[in-house]
Each structure stands twice: as structure tokens, then as C-alpha cells.
RODO-2510 file (C-alpha; in nm, 4 decimals, decimal comma):
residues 50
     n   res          X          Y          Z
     1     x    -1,2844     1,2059     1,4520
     2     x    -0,9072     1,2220     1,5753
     3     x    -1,0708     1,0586     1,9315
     4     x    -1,2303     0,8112     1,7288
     5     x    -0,9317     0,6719     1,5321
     6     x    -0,7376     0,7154     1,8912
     7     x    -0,9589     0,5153     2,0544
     8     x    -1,0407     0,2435     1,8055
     9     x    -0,6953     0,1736     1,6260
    10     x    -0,4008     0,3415     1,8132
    11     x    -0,5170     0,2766     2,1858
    12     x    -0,3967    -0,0260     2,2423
    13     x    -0,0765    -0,1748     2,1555
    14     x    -0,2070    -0,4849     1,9729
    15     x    -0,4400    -0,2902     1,7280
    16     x    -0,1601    -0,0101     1,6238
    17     x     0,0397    -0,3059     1,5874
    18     x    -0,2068    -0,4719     1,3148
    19     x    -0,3170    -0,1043     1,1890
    20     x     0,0301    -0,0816     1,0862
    21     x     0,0853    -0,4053     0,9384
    22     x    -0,2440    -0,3930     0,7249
    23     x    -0,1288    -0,0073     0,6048
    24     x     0,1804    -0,1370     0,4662
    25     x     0,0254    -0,4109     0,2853
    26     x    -0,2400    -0,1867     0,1181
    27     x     0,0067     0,0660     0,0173
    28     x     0,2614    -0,2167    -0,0924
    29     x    -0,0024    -0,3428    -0,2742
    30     x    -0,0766     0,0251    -0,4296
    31     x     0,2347     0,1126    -0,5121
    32     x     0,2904    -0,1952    -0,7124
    33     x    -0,0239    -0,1644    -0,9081
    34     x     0,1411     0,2256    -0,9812
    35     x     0,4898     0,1141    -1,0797
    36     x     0,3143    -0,1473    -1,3297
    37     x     0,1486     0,0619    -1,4905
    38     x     0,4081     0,3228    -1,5324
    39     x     0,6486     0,0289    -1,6273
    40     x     0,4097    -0,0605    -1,9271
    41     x     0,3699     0,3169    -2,0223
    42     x     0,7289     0,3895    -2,0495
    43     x     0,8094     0,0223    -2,2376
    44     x     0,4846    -0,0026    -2,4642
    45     x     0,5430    -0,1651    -2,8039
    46     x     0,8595    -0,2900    -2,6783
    47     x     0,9378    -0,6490    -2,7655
    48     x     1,1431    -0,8050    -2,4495
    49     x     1,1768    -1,1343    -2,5899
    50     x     1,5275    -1,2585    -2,6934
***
């Protein structure tokens, strides 16, 4: 399995490169969708209009 992932996505320069770049846009993506919904846990039935 570790050969695998070596071979396919960490080999070459180009593909770590875009491994990388898609990883941190699925977990930015994650962690956003987390601190939402932690954000409307913590404030629910709090009115924020003024």
C-alpha cells in the first residue's frame, strides 16, 4: 500500500505538488463545515441582528 501511494502520488514532483494542493483544499473545506457547525451550536437562539 505505502509503494502504491509512493509510486502514484509522491513520485514525482508535479503530482506531490497537486496531492498537496488538493489535501489542503479538502481539509479547508472540512474544517469550515466543523467550525460552522460548532459556531451555530454555541450561538443557537441567539438573535445577531441590531
Amino acid at each position: 500500500m505505502a509503494s502504491f501511494l509512493y509510486n502514484v502520488l509522491f513520485k514525482r514532483s508535479s503530482t506531490f505538488t497537486v496531492t498537496i494542493l488538493v489535501s489542503c483544499f479538502i481539509f479547508e473545506r472540512g474544517l469550515d463545515l466543523v467550525a460552522d457547525q460548532i459556531f451555530e451550536q454555541v450561538n443557537q437562539g441567539v438573535c445577531l441582528n441590531t
